[in-house]
N, C-alpha and C positions, 0 to 999 in steps of 0.2 A: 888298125883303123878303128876310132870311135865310132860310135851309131848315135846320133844325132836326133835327140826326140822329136815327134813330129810336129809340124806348126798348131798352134792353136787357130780353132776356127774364128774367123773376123764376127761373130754373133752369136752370145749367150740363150738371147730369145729363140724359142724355135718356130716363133710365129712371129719373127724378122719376113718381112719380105722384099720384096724386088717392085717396086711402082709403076715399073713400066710391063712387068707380067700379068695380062688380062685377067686370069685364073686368080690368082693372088687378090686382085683389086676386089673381084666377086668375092670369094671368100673372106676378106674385109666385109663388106656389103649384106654378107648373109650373119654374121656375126652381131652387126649393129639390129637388123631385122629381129635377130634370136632372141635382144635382146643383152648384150655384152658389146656395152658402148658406155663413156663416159666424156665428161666437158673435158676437152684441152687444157692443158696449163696458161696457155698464153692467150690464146682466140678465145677460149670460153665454148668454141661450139663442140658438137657432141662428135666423137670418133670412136671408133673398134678398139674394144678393150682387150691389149693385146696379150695381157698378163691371162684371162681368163681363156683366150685362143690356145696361150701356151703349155696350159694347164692339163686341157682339152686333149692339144697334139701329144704330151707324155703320159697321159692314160692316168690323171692322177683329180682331174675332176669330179667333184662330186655328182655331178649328172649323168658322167660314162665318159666313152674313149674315142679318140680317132682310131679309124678302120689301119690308118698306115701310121705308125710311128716312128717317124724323124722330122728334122725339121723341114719347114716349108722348099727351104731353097735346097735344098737336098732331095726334093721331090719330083719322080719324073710326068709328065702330061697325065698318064694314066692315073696315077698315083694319088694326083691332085683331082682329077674329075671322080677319084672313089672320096676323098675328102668334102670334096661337094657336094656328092649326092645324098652324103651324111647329111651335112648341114641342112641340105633342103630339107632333108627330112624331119629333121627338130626343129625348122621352122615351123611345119607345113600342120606338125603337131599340138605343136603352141597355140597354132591359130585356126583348131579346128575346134 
């Protein structure tokens, strides 16, 4: 019997998300507040710059790292509210 390598994941980004996950939508939202938001390609309006989110989540930013390392949708509740409370925090620094 062969062994059959395992599927590739359906997303390169690891700051892919899910839009119907509340957590997700915030950490969108705190991203744009940080700062790491750019115009749309097509609407022109301003959205979460998700390459910079990505950067972030593999510890490879120049500013510092996410607390948990993988990607979003591989992240459980906990996981995600320790990602958050990151983010607030580099906002909350920015803007003091």
């Amino acid at each position: 019997m062969t062994k059959t390598a395992p599927s590739p994941k359906k997303y390169t980004l690891w700051s892919f998300y899910d839009s119907n996950n509340q957590q997700h939508k915030y950490i969108l939202s705190l991203c744009m507040q940080f700062g790491w938001s750019k115009a749309h390609k097509v609407t022109g309006k301003q959205v979460a710059n998700l390459g910079a989110l990505d950067k972030w989540l593999r510890g490879v930013h120049k500013i510092g790292q996410s607390p948990i390392k993988k990607p979003l949708q591989d992240m459980s509740t906990t996981e995600l509210s320790k990602v958050i409370t990151a983010l607030e925090n580099m906002v909350f620094k920015k803007n003091c």
